[in-house]
Backbone as a ProteinNet text record, in pm:
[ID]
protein_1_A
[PRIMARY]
XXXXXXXXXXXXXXXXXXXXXXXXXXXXXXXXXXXXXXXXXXXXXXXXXXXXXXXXXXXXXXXXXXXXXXXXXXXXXXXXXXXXXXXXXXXXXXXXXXXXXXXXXXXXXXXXXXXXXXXXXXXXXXXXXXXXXXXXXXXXXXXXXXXXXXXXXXXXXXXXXXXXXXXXXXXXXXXX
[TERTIARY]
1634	1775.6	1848	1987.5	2059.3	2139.6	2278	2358.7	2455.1	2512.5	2542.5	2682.1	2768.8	2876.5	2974.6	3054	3104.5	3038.4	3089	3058.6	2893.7	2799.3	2643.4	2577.7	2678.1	2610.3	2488	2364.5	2247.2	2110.7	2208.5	2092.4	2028.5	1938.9	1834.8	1813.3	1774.6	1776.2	1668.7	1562.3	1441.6	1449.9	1430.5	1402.9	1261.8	1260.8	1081.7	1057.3	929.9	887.1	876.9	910.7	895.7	1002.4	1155.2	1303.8	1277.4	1316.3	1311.5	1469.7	1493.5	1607.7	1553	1665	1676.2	1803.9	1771.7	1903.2	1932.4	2096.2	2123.9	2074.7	2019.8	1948.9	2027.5	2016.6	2071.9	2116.5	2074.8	2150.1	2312	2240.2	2356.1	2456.4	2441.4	2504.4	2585.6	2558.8	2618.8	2704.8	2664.5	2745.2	2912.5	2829.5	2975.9	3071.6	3045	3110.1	3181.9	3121.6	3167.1	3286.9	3321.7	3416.7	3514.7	3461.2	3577.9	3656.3	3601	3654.2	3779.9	3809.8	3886.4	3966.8	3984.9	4027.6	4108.1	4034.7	4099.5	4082.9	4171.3	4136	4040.6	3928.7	3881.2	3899.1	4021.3	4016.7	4118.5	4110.6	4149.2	4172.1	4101	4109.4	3991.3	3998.3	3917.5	3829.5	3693.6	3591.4	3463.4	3450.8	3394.7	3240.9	3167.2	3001.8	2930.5	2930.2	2890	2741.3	2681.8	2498.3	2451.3	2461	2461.5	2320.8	2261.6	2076.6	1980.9	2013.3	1976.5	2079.3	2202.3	2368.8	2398.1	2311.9	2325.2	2476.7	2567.5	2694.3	2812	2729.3	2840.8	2791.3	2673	2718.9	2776.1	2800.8	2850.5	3031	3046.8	3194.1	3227.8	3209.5	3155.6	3145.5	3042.7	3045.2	3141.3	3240.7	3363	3486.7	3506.2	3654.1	3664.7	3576.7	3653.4	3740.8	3813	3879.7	3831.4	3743.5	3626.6	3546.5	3417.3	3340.1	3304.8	3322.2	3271.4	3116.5	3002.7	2877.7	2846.6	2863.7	2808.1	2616.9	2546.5	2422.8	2414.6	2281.4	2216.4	2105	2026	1899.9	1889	1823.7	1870.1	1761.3	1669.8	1586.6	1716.9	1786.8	1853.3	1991.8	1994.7	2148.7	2112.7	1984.2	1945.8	1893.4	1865.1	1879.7	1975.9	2054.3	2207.6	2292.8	2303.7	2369.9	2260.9	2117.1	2076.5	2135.2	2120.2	2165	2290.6	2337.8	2538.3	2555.8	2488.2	2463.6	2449.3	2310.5	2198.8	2348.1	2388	2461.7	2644.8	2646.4	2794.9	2888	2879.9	2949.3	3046.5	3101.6	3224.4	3208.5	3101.6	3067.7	3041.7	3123.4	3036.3	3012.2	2887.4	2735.3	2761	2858.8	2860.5	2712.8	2616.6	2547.2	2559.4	2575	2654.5	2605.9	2593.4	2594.7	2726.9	2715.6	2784.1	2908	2887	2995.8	3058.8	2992.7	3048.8	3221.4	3127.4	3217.4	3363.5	3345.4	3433.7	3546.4	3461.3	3578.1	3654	3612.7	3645	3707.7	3709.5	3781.1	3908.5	3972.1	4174.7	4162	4031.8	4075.9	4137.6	4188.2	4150	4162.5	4073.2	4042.7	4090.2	4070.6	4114.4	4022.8	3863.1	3730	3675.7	3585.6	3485.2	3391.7	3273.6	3099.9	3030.5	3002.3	2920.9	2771.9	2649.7	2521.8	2423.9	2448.2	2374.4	2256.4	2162.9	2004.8	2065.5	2021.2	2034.9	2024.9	1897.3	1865.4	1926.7	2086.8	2135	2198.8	2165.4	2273.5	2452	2524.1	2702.5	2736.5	2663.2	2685.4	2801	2826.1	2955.1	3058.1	3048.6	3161.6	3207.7	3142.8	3227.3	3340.6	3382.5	3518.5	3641.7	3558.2	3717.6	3731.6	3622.4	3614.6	3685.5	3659.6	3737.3	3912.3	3875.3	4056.2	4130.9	4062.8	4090	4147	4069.6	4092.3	4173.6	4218.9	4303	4215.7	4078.4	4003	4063.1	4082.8	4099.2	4301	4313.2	4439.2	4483.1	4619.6	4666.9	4666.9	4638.8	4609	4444	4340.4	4235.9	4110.4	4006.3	3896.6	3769.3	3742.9	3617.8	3495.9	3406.5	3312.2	3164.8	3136.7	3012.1	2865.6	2768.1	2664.3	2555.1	2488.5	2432.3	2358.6	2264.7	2198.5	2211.8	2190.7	2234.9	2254.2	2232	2180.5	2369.6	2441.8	2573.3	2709.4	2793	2885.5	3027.9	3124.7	3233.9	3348	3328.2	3449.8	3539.6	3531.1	3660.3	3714.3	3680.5	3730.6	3844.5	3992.9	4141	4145.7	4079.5	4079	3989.4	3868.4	3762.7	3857	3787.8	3862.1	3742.7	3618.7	3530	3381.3	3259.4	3151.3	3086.2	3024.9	2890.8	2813.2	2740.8	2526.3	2463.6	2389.1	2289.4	2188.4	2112.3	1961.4	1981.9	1902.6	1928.4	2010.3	2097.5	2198.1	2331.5	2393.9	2551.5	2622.1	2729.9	2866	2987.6	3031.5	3149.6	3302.1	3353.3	3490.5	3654.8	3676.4	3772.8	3905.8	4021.1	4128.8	4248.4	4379.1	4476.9	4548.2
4899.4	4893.4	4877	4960.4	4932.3	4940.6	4858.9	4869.9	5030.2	5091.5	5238.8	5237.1	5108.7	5183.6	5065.8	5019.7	4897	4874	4716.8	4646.8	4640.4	4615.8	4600.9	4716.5	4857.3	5001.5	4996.7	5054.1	5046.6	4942.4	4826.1	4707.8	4699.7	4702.2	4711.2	4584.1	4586.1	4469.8	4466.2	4366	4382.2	4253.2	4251.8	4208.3	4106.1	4010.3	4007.6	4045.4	4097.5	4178.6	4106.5	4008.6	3873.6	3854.6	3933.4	3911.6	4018	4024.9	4116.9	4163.6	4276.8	4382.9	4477.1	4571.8	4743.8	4738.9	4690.6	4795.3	4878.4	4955.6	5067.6	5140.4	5251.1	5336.7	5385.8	5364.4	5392.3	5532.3	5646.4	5726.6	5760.6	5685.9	5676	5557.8	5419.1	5378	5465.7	5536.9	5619.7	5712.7	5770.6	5855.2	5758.4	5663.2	5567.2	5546.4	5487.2	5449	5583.3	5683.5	5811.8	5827.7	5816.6	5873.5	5703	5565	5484.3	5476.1	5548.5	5572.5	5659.1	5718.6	5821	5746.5	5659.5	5556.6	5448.8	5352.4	5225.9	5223.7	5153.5	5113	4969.4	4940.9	4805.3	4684.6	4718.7	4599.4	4508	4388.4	4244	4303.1	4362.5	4346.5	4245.9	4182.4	4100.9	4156.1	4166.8	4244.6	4136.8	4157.7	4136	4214.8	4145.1	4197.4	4110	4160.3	4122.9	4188.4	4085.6	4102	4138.2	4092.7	4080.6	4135.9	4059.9	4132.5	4080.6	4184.5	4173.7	4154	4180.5	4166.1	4293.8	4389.3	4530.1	4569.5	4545.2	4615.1	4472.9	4368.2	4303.5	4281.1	4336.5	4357.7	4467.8	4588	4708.9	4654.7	4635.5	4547	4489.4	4394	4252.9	4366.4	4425.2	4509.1	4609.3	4659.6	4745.8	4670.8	4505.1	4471.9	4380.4	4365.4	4296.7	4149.2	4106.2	3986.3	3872.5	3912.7	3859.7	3873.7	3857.1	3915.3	3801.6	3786	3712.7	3772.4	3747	3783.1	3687.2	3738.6	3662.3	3739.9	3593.1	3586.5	3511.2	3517.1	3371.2	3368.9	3482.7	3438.7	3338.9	3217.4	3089.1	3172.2	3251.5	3286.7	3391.9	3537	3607	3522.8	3397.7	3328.8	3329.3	3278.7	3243.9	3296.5	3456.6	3527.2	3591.7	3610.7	3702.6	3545.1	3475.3	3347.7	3340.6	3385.3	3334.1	3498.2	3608.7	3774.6	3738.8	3721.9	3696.2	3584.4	3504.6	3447.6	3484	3526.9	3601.5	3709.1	3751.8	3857.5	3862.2	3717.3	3716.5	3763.7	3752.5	3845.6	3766.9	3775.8	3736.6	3719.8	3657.9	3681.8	3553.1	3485.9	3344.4	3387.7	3385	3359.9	3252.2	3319.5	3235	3219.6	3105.1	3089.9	3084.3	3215.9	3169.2	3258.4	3275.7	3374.1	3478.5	3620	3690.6	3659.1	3691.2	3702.9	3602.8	3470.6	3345.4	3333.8	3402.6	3359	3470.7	3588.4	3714.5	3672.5	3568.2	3486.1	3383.4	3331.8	3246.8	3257.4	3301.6	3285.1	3327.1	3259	3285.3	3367.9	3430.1	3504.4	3650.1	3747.4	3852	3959.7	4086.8	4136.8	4307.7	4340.2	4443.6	4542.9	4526	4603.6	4547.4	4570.5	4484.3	4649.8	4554.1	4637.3	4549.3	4611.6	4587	4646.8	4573.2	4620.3	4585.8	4502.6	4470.8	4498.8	4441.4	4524.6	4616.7	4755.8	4814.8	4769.8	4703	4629.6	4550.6	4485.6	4367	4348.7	4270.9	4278.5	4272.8	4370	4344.9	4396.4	4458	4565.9	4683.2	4700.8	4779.6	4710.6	4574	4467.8	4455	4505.2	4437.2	4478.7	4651.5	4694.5	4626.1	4585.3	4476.2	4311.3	4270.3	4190.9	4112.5	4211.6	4260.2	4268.2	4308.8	4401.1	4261.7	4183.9	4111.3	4008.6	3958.8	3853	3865.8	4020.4	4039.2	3993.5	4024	4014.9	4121	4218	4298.8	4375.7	4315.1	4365	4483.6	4543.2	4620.3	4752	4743.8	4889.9	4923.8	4791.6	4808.6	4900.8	4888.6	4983.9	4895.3	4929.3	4905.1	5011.8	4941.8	5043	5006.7	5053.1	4942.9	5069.9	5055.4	5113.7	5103	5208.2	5199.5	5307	5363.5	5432.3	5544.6	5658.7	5749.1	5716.3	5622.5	5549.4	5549.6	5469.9	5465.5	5551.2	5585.9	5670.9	5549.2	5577.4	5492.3	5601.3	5681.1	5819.9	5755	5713.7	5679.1	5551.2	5512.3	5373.7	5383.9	5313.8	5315.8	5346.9	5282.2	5280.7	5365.5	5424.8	5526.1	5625.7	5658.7	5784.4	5925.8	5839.3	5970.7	5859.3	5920.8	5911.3	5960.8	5946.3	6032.3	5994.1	6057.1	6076.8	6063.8	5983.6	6050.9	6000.4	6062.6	6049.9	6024	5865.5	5818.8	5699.6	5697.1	5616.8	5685.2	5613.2	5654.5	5532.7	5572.9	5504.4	5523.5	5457.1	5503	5412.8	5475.2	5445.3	5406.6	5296.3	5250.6	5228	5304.9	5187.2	5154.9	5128.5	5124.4	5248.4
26692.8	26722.3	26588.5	26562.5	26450.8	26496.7	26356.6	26391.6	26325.5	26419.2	26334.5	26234.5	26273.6	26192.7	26120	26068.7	26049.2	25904.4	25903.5	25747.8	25775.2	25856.2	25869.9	25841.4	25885.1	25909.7	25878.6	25925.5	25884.9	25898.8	25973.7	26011.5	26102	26077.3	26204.2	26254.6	26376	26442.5	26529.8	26509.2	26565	26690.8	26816.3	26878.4	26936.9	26939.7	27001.5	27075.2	27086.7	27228.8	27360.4	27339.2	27473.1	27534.7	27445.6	27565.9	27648.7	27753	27862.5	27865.9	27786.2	27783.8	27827.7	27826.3	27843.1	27741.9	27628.3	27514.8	27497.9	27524.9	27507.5	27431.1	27424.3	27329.8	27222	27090.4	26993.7	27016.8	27095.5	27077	27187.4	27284.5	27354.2	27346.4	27257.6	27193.3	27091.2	27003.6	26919.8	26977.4	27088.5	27122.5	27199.3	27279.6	27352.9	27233.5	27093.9	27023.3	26919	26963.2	26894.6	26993.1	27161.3	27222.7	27214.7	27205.8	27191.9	27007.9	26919.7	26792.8	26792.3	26934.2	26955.2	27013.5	27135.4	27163.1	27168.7	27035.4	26986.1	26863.3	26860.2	26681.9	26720.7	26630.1	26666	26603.9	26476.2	26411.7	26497.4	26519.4	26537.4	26714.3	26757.9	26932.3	26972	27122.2	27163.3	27272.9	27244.6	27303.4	27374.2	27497.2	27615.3	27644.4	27597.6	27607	27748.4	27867.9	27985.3	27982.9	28049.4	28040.4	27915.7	27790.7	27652	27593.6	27721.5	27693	27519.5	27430.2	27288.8	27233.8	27238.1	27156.3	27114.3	27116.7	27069.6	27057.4	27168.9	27155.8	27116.3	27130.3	27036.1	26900.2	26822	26681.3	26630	26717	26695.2	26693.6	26820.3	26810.8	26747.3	26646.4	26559.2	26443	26414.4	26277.7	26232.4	26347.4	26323.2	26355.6	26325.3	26292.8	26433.8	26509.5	26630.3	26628.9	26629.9	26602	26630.5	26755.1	26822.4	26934.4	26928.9	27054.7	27115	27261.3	27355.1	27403.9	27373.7	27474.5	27592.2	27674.4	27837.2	27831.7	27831.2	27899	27964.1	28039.6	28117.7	28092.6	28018.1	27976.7	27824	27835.9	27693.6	27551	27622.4	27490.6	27393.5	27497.9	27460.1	27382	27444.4	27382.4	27235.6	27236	27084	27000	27041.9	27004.2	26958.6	26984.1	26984.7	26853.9	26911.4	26823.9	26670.4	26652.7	26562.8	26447.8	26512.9	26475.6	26393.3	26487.2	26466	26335.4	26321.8	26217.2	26092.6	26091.2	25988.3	25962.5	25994.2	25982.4	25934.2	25988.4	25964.1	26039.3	26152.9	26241.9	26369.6	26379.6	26498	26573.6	26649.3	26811	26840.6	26975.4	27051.1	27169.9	27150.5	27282.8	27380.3	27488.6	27586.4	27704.2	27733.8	27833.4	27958.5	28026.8	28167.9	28302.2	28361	28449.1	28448.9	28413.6	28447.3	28541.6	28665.9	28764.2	28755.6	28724.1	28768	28630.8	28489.7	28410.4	28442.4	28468	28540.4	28576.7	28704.5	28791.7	28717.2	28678.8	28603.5	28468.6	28352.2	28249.1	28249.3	28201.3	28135.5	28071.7	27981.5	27845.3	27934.3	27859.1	27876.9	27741.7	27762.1	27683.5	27680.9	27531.6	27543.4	27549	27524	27559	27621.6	27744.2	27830.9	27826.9	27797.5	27774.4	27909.5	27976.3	28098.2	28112.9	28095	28093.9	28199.5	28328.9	28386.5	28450.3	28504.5	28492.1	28643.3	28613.3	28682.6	28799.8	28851.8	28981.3	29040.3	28950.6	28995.8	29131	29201.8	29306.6	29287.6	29370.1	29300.7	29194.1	29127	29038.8	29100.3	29208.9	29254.4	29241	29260.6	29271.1	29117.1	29018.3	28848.7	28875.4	28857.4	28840.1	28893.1	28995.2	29093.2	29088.2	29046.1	29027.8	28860.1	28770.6	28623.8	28672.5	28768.1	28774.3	28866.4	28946.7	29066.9	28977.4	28893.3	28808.8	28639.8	28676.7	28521.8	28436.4	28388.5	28268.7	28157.8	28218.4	28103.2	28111.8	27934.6	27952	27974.5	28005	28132.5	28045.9	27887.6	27879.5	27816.8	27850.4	27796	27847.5	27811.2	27859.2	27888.2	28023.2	28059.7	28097	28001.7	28012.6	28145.3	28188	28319.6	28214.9	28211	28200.2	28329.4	28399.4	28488.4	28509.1	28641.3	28620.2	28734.3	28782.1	28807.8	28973.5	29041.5	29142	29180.6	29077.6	29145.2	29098	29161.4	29141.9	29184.5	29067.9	29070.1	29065	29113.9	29114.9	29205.9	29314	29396.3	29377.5	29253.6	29226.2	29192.9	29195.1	29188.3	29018.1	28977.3	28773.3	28732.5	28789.5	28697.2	28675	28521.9	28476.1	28423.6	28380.6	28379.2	28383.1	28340.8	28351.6	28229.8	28147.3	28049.4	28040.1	28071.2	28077.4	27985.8	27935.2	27815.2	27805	27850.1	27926.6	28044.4	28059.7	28219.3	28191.8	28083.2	28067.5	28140.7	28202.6	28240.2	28205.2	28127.1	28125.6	28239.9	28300.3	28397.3	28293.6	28268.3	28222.3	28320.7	28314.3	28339.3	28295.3	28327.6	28286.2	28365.4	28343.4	28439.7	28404.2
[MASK]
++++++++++++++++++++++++++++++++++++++++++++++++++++++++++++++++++++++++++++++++++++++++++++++++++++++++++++++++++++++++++++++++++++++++++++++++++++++++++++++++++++++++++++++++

């Protein structure tokens, strides 16, 4: 895993083989961040890494200007993982320990990127988009991205605006 673009460009980031991820694949990482470069600008916006996994997309966020990255986990090996990275590295990000949905519902912040990775298998994985939108997580002209696998279709959702494939990765794109 590297990071592709930002002040780190080029860092690789090795994982132990003992966290149990599915990290976005560097190439379809590259490509997501090739169509949000078109997008946003990323310096000083506040970016939302849900199911955080390895941190993969909040050092990408974090390495191109983010003002700051929130990562939501609940696994404590991945917290300390991602918090020891962000470190070593210098990078902008607090590693919240939490369960996903619970923090959704719950936080005041809101943001102007939300990265959504949850294990494909999760239960309520249809429920993020509204649950994001129910609770004003994300501000009213921001972008949510969900990653998932070919299993669900978010076309008739009130906010989807497109979908891209790459491999058996899908992104579904959100906004208002």
């Amino acid at each position: 895993m590297r990071i592709i673009s930002g002040t780190n460009k080029g860092r690789k980031i090795i994982p132990p083989k003992d966290l149990k991820a599915r990290p976005t694949t560097d190439f379809a990482k590259e490509s997501l961040f090739n169509i949000l470069n078109n997008k946003i600008d990323f310096e000083n916006i506040l970016a939302l890494d849900v199911f955080s996994g390895t941190g993969s997309i909040s050092y990408e966020f974090a390495s191109r200007g983010a003002k700051l990255v929130i990562a939501i986990e609940i696994n404590s090996r991945h917290v300390a993982f991602i918090r020891n990275e962000s470190k070593k590295l210098n990078l902008n990000i607090k590693v919240v320990h939490a369960n996903a949905f619970y923090y959704l519902k719950k936080t005041k912040l809101n943001f102007d990127i939300i990265f959504c990775d949850p294990p494909y298998d999760i239960a309520g994985i249809e429920q993020i988009p509204d649950i994001i939108y129910k609770n004003e997580v994300l501000l009213p002209n921001g972008i949510l991205i969900l990653e998932h696998s070919k299993k669900y279709n978010f076309s008739e959702h009130a906010y989807f605006n497109e979908v891209r494939q790459y491999g058996s990765v899908h992104f579904s794109f959100f906004s208002k």
